[in-house]
C-alpha positions in Angstrom: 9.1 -33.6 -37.4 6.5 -33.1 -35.0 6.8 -31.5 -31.5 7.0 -33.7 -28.3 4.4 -33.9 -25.8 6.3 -31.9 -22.7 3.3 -33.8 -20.4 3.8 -37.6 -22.0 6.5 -38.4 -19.3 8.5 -39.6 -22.5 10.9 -42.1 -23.2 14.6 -42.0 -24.9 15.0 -43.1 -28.4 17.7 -46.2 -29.1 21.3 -44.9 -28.3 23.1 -44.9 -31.8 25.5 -47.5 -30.8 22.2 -50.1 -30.4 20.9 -49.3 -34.0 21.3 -52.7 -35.4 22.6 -54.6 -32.8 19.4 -55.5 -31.1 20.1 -59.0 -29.8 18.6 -61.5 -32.3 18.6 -59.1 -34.7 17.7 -55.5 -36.5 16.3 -52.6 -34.0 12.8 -52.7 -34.3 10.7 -49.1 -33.9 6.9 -49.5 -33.2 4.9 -46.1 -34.6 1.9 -46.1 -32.6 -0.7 -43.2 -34.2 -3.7 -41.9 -33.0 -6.3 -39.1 -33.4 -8.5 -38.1 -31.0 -9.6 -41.8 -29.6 -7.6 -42.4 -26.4 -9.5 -45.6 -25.2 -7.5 -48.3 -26.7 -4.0 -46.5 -26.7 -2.7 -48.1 -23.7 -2.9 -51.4 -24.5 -1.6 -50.8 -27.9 1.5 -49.4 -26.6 1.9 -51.8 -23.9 1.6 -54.8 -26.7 4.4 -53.4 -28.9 6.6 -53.2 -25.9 5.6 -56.5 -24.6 6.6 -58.6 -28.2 9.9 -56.5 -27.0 10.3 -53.4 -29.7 13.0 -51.3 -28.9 11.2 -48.2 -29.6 7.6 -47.2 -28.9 6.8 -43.7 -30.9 3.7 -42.4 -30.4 1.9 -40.2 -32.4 -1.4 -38.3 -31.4 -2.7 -35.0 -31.6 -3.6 -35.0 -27.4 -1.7 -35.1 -24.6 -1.4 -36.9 -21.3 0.4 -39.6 -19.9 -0.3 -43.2 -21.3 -1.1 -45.5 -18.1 0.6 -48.3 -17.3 3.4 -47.7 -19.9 4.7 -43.7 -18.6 8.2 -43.6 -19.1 8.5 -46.0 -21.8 8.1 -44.0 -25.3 8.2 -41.0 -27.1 5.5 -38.8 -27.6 5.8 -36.7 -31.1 2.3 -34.2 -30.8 1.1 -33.8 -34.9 -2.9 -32.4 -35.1 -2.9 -33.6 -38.7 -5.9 -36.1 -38.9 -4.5 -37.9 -41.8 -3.0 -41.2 -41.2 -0.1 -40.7 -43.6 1.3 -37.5 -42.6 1.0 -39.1 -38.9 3.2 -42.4 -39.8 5.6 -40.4 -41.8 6.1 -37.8 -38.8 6.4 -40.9 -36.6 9.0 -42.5 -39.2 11.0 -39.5 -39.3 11.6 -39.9 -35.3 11.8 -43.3 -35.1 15.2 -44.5 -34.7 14.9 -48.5 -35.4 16.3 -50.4 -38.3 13.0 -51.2 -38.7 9.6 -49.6 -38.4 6.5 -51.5 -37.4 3.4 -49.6 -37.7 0.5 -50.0 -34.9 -3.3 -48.6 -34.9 -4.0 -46.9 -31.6 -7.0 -49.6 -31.1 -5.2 -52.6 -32.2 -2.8 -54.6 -30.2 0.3 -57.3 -31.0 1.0 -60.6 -30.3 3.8 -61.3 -28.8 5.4 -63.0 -31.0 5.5 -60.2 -33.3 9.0 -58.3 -32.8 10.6 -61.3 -32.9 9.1 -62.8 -36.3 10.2 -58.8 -37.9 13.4 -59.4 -36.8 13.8 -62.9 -37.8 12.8 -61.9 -41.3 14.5 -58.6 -41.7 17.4 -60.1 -40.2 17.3 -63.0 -43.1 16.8 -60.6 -45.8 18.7 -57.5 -45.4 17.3 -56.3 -48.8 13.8 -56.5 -47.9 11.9 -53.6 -47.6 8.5 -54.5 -46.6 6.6 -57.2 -44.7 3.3 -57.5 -44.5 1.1 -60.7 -42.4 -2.2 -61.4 -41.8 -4.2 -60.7 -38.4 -7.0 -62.0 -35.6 -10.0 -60.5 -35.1 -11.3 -59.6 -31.6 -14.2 -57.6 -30.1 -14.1 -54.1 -28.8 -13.1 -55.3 -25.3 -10.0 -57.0 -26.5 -12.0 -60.6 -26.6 -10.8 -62.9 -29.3 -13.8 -63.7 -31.5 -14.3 -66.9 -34.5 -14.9 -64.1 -37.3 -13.8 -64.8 -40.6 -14.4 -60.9 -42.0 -16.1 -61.8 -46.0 -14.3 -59.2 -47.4 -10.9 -60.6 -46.9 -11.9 -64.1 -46.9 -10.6 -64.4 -50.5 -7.1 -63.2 -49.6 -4.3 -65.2 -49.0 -0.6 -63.9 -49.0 0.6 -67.7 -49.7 -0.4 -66.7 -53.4 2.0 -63.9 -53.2 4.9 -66.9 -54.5 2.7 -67.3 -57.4 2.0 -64.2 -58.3 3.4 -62.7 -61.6 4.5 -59.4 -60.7 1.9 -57.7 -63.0 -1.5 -58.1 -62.3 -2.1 -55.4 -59.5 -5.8 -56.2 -59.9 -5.0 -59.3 -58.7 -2.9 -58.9 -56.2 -4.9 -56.4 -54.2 -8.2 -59.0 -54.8 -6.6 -62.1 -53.8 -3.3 -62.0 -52.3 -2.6 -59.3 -49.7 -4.0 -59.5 -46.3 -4.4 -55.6 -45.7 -4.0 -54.1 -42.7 -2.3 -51.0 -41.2 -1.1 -52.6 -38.4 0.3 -55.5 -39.8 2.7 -53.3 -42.0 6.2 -53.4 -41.5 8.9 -51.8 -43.8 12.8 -50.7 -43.7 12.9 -47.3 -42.0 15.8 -46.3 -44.7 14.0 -46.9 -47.6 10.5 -45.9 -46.1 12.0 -42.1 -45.5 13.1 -41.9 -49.5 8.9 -41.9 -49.6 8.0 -40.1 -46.0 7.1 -36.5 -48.9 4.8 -38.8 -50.6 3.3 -40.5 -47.8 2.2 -37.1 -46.6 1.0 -36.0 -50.1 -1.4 -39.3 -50.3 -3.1 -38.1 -46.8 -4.4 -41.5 -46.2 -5.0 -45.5 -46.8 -1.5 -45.4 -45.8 -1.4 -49.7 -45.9 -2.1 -49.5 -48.9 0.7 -46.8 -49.5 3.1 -48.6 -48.5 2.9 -52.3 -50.3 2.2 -50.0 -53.7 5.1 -48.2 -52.8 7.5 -51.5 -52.8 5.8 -53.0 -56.1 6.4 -49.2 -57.5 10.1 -49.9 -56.8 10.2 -53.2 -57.4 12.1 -53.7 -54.1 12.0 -57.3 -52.2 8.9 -57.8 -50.0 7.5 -60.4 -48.1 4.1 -61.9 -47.3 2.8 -64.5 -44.3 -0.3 -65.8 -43.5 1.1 -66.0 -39.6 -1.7 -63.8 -38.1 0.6 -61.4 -35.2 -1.7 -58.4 -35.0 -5.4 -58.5 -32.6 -7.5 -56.4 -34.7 -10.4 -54.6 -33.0 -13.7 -54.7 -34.5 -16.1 -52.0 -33.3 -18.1 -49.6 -35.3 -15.5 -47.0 -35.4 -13.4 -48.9 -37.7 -13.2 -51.6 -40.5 -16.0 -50.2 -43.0 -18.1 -47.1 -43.6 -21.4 -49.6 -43.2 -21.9 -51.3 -39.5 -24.3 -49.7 -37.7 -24.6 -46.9 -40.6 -28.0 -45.5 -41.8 -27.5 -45.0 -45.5 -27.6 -41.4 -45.3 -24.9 -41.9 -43.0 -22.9 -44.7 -45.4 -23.2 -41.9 -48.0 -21.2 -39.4 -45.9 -18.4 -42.2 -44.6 -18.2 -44.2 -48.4 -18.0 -40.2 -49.8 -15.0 -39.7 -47.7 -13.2 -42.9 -48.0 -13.5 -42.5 -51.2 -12.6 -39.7 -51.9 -9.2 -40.5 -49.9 -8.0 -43.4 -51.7 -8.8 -41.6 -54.9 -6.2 -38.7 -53.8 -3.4 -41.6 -52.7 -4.0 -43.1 -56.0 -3.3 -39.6 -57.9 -0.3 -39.3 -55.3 1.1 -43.1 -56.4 0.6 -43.1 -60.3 2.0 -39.5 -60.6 5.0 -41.1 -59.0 4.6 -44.9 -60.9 4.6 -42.4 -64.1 7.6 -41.2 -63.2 9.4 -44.2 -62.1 7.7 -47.0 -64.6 6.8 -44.5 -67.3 2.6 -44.4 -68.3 2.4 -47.7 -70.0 3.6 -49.7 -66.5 1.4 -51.9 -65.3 1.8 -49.9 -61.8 1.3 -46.6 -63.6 -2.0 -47.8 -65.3 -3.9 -49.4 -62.4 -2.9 -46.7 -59.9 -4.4 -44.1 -62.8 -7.7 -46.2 -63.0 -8.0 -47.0 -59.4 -7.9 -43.4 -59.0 -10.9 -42.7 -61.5 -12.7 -44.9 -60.3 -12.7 -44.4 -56.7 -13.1 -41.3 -57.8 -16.7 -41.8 -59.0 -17.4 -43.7 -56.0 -17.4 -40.5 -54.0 -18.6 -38.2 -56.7 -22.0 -40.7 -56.6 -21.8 -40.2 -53.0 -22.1 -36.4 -53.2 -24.3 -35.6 -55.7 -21.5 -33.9 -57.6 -22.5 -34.9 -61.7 -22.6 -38.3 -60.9 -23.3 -39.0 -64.7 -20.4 -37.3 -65.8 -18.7 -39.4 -63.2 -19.7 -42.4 -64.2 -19.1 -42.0 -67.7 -15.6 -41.2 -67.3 -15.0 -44.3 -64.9 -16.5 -46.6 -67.7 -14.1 -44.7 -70.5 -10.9 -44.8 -67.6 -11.4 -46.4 -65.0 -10.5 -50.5 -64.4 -13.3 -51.9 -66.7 -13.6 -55.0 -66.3 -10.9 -55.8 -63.8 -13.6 -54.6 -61.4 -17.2 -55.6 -62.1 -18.7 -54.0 -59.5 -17.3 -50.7 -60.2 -18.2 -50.9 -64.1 -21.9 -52.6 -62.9 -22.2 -49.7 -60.5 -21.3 -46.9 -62.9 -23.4 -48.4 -65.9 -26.4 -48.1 -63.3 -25.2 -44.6 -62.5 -25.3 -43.1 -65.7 -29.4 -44.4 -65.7 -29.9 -43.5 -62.6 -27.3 -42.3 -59.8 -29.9 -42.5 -57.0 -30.8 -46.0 -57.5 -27.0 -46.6 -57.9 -26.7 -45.2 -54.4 -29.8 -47.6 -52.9 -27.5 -50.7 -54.6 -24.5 -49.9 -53.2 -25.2 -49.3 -49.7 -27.0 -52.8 -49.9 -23.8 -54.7 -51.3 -21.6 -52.6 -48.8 -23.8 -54.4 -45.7 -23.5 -57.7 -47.5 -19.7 -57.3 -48.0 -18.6 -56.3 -44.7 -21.2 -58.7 -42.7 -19.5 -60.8 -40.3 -19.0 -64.9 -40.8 
């Protein structure tokens, strides 16, 4: 557990007798991490406590009073850069039933805490709760974009889905977003080690982490979090040279490939190697694997090679089109992707 910030004017966290006795409901915890970027943090925090959580942790590696909000939460200082180890330091103070997770440049609606405790408080067995979001611009304006890389999610498919086809699932059902992820504070500290071995995508982390377990988990299409869309965030492309996409698709890459490792090591050991969790975390890994070996330079041939032999194949075409270009030639591999990557992440 991280240190708290002796300049953050800090708050208390829930007096034991109110865990679980929030009116209306489970105690609800928001985890509010940031790194470096202070600009949007006060209106982050003052959303979470204005849909009414009981508990606003923030997790940065600054210090300084949040204005507007002083007094009301708890500062916990971590200088890791990686999303993961900061949400599992903020879940390991967090006090709540329930732990809501919260981008330092995205904000809640305020019907938020109130939907999480509805649901939580309907299901006791659930263990995570995922729902779709809003778009606004970097000043906090609502904007009519329809992002094209999501637009073929849904999370009402999630009741049709058959359990099995990951591929699926990721592609077409859930929403995707770190602050729209909500999960059972017990059963999210029985993976807080893991968390902070995968480093990063942590959204991601954490609905793998319920289909690894096979634990009860729940999907809306209500949208309750305002997410921000400025260059900083959202893809490695907008506003990106492609020199520069090189050097933000190389790291992102090379990030989900370590959480993948991180989540079939553990789907192996909970499923076995022939699960269908097990096997799409192994080739997920591979091939994001390649992405950022392309990206770098580092024997993109051999790379490409062993995404076509193990990676997903044909459960992702772009990856096995990509690669078979590759192993011609990686630079005109490169040229392609940076193309479909501005296409992709284009605003409607």
């Amino acid at each position: 557990m991280g240190a708290r910030d002796p300049d953050s004017n800090s708050g208390s966290p829930i007096p034991p007798g109110r865990v679980g006795e929030s009116v209306g409901g489970p105690t609800v915890t928001a985890v509010v991490t940031a790194h470096d970027r202070r600009t949007f943090l006060p209106e982050a925090v003052a959303s979470a406590l204005a849909s009414g959580a009981d508990e606003v942790v923030v997790v940065r590696n600054f210090s300084g009073p949040i204005a507007g909000v002083e007094g009301r939460y708890r500062d916990v200082q971590c200088p890791a850069a990686e999303t993961g180890v900061k949400e599992a330091t903020g879940l390991e103070s967090a006090t709540g039933d329930i732990v809501a997770f919260l981008d330092d440049d995205d904000t809640w609606d305020l019907a938020k805490v109130p939907r999480v405790r509805q649901v939580f408080g309907e299901d006791p067995a659930l263990v995570y709760y995922g729902h779709a979001q809003t778009p606004m611009d970097r000043s906090g304006k609502p904007v009519a974009a329809r992002h094209r890389e999501w637009a073929r999610t849904d999370p009402r498919r999630f009741a049709a889905w058959d359990g099995r086809d990951l591929p699926a699932f990721f592609r077409e059902v859930w929403p995707g977003n770190n602050s729209s992820t909500v999960i059972l504070r017990s059963w999210g500290r029985e993976w807080s080690d893991a968390l902070k071995e995968a480093g990063w995508a942590a959204d991601r982390f954490w609905v793998s982490a319920a289909l690894i377990d096979r634990r009860p988990m729940r999907l809306e299409d209500s949208a309750l979090t305002h997410l921000r869309l400025h260059q900083e965030n959202m893809s490695q492309t907008r506003g990106a040279s492609p020199e520069e996409f090189r050097i933000r698709h190389a790291t992102a890459s090379d990030r989900f490939a370590r959480s993948c490792r991180t989540l079939a090591r553990i789907a192996d050991e909970r499923r076995g190697p022939s699960s269908p969790e097990a096997r799409y975390f192994r080739q997920s890994a591979v091939g994001y694997g390649f992405f950022a070996d392309l990206e770098t330079g580092h024997r993109p041939r051999s790379a490409a090679l062993r995404a076509l032999r193990h990676g997903p194949g044909r459960g992702d075409g772009a990856l096995l089109a990509t690669a078979l270009i590759a192993v011609v030639s990686p630079a005109l591999a490169r040229r392609l992707l940076y193309r479909s990557s501005r296409r992709r992440w284009r605003l409607a």
